[in-house]
C-alpha positions as CSV (number, residue, x, y, z in Angstrom):
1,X,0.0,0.0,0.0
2,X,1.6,3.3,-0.8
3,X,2.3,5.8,2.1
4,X,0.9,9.4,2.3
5,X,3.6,10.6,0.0
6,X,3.3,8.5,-2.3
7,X,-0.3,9.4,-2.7
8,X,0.2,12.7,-2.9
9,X,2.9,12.1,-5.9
10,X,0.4,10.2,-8.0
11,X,-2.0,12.4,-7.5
12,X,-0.2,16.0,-8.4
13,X,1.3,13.1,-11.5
14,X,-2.3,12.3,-12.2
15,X,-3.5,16.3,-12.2
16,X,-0.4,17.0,-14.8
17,X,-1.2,14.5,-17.5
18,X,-5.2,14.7,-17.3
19,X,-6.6,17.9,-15.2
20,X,-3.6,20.6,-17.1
21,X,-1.8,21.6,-14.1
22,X,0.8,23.1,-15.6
23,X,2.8,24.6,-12.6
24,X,3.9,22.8,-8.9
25,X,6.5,24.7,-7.4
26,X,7.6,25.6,-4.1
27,X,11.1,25.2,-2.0
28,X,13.1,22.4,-3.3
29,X,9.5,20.8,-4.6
30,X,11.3,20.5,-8.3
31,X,14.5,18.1,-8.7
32,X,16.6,17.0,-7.5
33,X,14.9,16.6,-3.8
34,X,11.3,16.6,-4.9
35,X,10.0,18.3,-1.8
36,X,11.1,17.6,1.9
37,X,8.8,14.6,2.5
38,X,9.5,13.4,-1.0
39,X,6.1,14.3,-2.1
40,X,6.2,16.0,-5.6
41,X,9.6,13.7,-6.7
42,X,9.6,13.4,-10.1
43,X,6.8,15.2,-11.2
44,X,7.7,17.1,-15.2
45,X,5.9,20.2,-13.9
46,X,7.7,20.9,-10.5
47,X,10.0,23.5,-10.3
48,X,11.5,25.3,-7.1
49,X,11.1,28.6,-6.1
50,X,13.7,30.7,-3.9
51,X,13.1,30.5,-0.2
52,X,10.0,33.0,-0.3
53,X,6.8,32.3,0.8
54,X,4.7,35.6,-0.3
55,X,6.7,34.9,-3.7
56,X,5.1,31.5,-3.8
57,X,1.7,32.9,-2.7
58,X,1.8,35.8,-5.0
59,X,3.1,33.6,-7.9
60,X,0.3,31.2,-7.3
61,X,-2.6,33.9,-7.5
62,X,-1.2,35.7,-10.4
63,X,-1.2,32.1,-12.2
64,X,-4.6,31.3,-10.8
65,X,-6.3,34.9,-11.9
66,X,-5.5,33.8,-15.3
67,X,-7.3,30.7,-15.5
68,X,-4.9,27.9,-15.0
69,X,-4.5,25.3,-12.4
70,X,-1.5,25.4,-10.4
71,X,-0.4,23.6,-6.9
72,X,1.7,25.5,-4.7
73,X,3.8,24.7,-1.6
74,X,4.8,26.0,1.4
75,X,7.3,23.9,3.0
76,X,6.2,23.4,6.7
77,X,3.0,25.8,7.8
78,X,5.0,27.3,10.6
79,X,6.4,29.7,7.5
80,X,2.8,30.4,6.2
81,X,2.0,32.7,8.7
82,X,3.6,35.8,6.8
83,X,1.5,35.2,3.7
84,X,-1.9,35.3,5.9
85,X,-2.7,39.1,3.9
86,X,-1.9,37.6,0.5
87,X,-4.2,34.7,0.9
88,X,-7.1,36.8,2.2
89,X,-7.0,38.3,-1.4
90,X,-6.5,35.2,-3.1
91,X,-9.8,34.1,-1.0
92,X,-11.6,37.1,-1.8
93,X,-10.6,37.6,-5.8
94,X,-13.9,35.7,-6.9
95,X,-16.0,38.0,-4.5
96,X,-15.0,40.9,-4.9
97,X,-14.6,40.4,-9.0
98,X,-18.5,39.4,-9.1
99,X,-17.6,36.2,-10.5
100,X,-15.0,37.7,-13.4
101,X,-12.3,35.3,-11.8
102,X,-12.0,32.3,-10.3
103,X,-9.2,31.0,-8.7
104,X,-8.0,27.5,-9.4
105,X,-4.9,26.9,-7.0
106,X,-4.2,24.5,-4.4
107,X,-1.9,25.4,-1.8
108,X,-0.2,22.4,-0.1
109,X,1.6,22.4,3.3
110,X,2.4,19.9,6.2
111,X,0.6,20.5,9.5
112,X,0.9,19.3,13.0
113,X,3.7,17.5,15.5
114,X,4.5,14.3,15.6
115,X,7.9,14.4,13.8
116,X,9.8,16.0,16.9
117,X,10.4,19.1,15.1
118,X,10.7,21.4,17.5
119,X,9.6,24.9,17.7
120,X,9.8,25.6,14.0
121,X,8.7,22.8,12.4
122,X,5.4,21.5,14.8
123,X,2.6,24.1,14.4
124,X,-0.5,23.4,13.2
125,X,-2.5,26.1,10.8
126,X,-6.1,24.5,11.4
127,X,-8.0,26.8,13.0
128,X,-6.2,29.7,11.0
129,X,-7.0,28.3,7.4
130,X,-10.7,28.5,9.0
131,X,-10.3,32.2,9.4
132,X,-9.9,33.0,5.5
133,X,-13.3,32.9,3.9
134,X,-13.5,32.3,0.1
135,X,-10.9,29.1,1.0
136,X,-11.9,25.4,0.9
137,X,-10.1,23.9,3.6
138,X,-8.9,20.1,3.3
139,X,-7.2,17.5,5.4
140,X,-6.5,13.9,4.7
141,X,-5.9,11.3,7.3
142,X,-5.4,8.0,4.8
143,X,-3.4,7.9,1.4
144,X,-6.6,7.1,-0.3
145,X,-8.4,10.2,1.5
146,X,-5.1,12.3,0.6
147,X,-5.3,11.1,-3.6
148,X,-9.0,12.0,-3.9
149,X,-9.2,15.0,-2.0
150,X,-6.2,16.5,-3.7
151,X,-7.8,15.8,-7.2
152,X,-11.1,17.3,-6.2
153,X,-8.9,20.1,-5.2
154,X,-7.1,20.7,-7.8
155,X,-10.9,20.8,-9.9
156,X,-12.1,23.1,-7.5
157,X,-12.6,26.5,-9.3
158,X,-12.2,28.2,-5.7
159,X,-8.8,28.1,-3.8
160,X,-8.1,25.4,-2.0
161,X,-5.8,24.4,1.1
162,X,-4.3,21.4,1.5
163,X,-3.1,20.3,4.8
164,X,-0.8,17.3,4.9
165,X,-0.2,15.8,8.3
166,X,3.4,15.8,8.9
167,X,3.2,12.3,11.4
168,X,1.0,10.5,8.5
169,X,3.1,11.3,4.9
170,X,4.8,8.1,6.1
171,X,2.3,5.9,7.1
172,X,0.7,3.3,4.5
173,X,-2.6,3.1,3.9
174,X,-4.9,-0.1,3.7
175,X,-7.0,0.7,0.7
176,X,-5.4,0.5,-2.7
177,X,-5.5,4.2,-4.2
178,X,-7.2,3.6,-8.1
179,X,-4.7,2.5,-10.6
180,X,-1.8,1.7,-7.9
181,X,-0.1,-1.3,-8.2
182,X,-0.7,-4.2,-5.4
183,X,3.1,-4.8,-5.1
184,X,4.7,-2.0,-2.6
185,X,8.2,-3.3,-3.9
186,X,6.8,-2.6,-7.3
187,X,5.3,0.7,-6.6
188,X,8.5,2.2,-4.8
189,X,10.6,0.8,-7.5
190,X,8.4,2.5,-10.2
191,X,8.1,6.2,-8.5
192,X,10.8,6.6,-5.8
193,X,14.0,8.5,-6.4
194,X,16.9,6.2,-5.3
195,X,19.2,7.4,-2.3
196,X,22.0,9.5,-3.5
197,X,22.5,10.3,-7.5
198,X,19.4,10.6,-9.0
199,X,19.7,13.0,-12.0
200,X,19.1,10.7,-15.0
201,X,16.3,8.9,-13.1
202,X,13.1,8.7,-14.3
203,X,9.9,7.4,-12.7
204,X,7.6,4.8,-14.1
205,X,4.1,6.0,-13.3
206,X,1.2,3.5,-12.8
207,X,-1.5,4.3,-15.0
208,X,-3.4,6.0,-12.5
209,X,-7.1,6.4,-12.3
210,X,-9.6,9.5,-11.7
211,X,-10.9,9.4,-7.9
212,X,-12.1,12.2,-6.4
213,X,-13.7,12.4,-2.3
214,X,-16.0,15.4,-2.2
215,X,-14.9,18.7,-0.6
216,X,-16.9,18.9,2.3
217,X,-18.4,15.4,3.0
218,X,-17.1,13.6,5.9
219,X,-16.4,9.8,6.7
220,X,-17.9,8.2,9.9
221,X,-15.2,5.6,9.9
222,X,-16.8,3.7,13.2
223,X,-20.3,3.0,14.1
224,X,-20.9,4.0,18.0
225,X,-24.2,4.5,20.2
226,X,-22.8,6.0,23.4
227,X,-20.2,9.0,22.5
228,X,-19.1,10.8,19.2
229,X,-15.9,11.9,18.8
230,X,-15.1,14.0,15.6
231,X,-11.2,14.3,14.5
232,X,-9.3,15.5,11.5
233,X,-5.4,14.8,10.6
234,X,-3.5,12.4,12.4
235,X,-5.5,12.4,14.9
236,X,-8.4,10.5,13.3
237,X,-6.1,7.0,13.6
238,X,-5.4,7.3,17.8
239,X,-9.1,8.2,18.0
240,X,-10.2,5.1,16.1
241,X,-7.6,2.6,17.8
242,X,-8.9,4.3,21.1
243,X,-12.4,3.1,20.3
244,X,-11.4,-0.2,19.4
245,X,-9.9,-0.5,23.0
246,X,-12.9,1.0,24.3
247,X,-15.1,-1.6,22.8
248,X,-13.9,-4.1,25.3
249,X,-15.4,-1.6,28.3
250,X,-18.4,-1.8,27.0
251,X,-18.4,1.8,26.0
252,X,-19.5,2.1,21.6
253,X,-17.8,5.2,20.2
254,X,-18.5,6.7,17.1
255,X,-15.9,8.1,15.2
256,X,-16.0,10.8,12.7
257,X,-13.3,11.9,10.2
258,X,-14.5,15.3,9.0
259,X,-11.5,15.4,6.3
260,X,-13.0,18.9,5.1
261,X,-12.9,21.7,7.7
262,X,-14.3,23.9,5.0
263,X,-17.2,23.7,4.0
264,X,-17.2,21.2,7.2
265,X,-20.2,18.2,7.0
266,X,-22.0,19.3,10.0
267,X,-25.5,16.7,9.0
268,X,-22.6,13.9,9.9
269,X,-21.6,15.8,13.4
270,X,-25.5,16.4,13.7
271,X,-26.9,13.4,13.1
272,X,-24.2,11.2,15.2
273,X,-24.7,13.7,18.7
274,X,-28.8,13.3,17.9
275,X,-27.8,9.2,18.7
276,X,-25.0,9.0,21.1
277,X,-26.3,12.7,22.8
278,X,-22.5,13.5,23.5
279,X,-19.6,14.6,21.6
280,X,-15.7,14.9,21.8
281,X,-13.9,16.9,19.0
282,X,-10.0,16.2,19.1
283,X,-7.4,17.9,17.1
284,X,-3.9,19.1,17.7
285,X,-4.1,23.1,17.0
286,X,-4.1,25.2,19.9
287,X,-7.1,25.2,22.1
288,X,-8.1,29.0,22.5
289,X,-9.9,29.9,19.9
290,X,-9.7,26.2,18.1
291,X,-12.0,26.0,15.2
292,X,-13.6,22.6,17.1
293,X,-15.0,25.9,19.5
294,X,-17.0,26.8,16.6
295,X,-18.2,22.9,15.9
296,X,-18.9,22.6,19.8
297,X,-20.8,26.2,19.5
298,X,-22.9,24.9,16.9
299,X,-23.7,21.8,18.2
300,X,-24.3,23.7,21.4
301,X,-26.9,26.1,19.9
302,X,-28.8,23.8,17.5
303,X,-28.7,20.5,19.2
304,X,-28.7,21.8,23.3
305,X,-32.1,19.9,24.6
306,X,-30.7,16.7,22.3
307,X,-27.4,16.9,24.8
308,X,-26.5,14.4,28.1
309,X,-23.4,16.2,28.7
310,X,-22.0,19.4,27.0
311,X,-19.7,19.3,24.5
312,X,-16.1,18.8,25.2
313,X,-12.8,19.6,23.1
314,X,-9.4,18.0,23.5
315,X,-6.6,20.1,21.8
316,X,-3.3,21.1,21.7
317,X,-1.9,23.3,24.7
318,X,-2.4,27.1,24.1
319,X,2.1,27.3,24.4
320,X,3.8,29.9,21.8
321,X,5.4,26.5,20.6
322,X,6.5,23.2,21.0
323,X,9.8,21.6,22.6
324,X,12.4,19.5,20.6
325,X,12.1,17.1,23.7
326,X,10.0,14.1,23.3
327,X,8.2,15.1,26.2
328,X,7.6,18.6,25.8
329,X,6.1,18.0,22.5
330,X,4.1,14.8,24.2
331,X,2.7,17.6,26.8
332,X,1.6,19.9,23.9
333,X,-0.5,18.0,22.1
334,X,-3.0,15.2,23.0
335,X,-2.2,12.1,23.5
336,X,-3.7,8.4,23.4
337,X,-4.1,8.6,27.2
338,X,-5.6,11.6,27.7
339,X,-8.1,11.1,25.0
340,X,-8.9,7.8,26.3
341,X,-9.6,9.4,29.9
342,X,-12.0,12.1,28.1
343,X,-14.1,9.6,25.9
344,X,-14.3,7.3,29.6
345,X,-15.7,10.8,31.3
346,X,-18.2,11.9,28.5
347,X,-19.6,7.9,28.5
348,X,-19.8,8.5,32.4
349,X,-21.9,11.8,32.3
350,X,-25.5,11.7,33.2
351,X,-28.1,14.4,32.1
């Protein structure tokens, strides 16, 4: 099964030779590195930009305003922050145009911990990439999930983010992505660069299929009947193994990967709180003003005489970063514990 990477690879492949994405770009996304986590390696429309993230931003709108698809990247999210006025215009272009232009770019960038990268290389941009309206807001927990949401991204006429969780571009996925070939030795051999010199190498792309998941529809990826708990990222895989441990208490959770935060599926969040009556949202962004807030508002206001127990959310601590140490960075965010001893609390709670 190919890894997260990989996924992304065949996709931005996939989006050259059949959706005309003529431009993916960012630092060291062209040859010979192919992008940090590897994830744009050997692509015939990557190129790399100097290190300059409102370069990359600006560059991407300007390509954008003139009708063609492009996928942009910023190299960790902890360096996006100084574009934040740049892709407030880029989200307001079709708006404030009435219509005249649309804006067909995908900006990638990995999110989250996980990979013990310290202050500059741990943020999350979650909740922020919530705060720029005309943006569609995407973020993959599976390869599979990662493929088809970056191909409906790249179709999307409106601007799209991409978040790639930095802990999951390694992980494999168990569903085969459309067109990929059973054999993992045969897959890596086809489309990964070989250590060391790599200039006259060439990949051998599978014949990849068209697979898209729809912006803004969510995936209840366990049934449950006494708590909800809704995730996103690479948070979505402790929450499900948590549940499976849970079973064994006797305590159902349901879990829900909301993949898109926006447009966000709130008939899956609503319709899974009307059953169980209670509801967890977990993610790893800071917890003051986290954009679960807003989901636990909602839920609050439209489904309060529905509710056993308020609404609870587990995030990351509100710290101006995170420690290189394994266990500062295990005190920052939430872990398998701690989530565990909030799903057993919420199942406790009696109206």
């Amino acid at each position: 099964m190919a890894n997260m990477a990989q996924a992304i690879r065949m996709a931005l492949h996939y989006g050259e030779e059949n959706l005309q994405v003529k431009d993916i770009f960012g630092q060291d996304v062209g040859a010979p590195l192919g992008g940090v986590f590897t994830a744009t390696q050997g692509l015939k429309t990557a190129w790399n930009t100097p290190l300059d993230e409102r370069g990359i931003i600006g560059m991407a709108t300007g390509i954008a305003m003139t009708g063609e698809r492009c996928v942009a990247e910023i190299q960790f999210c902890d360096y996006i922050f100084n574009t934040i006025d740049l892709l407030k215009i880029a989200g307001n272009t079709n708006w404030v145009s009435n219509g005249n232009y649309t804006m067909p770019m995908v900006v990638m960038t990995p999110v989250g911990a996980g990979i013990r990268g310290s202050v500059y290389h741990s943020h999350s941009f979650d909740s922020w990439a919530t705060r720029l309206p005309g943006w569609k807001v995407v973020i993959p927990s599976t390869p599979l999930d990662a493929y088809g949401l970056l191909l409906a991204a790249i179709e999307d006429p409106n601007p799209v983010l991409f978040l790639k969780p930095k802990a999951l571009l390694r992980v494999k996925g168990e569903e085969l992505i459309p067109g990929e070939p059973s054999d993992e030795k045969d897959l890596k051999s086809r489309i990964d660069a070989p250590i060391g010199e790599r200039t006259k190498w060439k990949p051998k792309w599978p014949k990849m299929e068209h697979f898209t998941i729809p912006i803004g529809k969510a995936k209840t990826i366990r049934e449950g009947e006494h708590v909800t708990v809704v995730s996103w990222g690479r948070h979505v895989l402790l929450c499900a193994k948590i549940a499976a441990e849970l079973e064994a208490q006797g305590i159902s959770v349901e879990v829900i990967d909301l993949r898109s935060l926006y447009p966000y599926d709130w008939s899956a969040i609503r319709d899974s709180v009307r059953k169980t009556r209670k509801v967890l949202f977990v993610n790893e962004d800071t917890e003051v003003t986290n954009f679960a807030e807003h989901l636990a508002y909602r839920t609050t206001k439209e489904l309060f005489y529905e509710l056993d127990a308020p609404p609870q959310v587990m995030a990351g601590k509100n710290l101006p970063g995170i420690g290189l140490h394994p266990n500062l960075e295990d005190a920052s965010v939430p872990q398998t514990h701690e989530i565990k001893a909030a799903i057993e609390a919420l199942a406790a709670e009696k109206p």
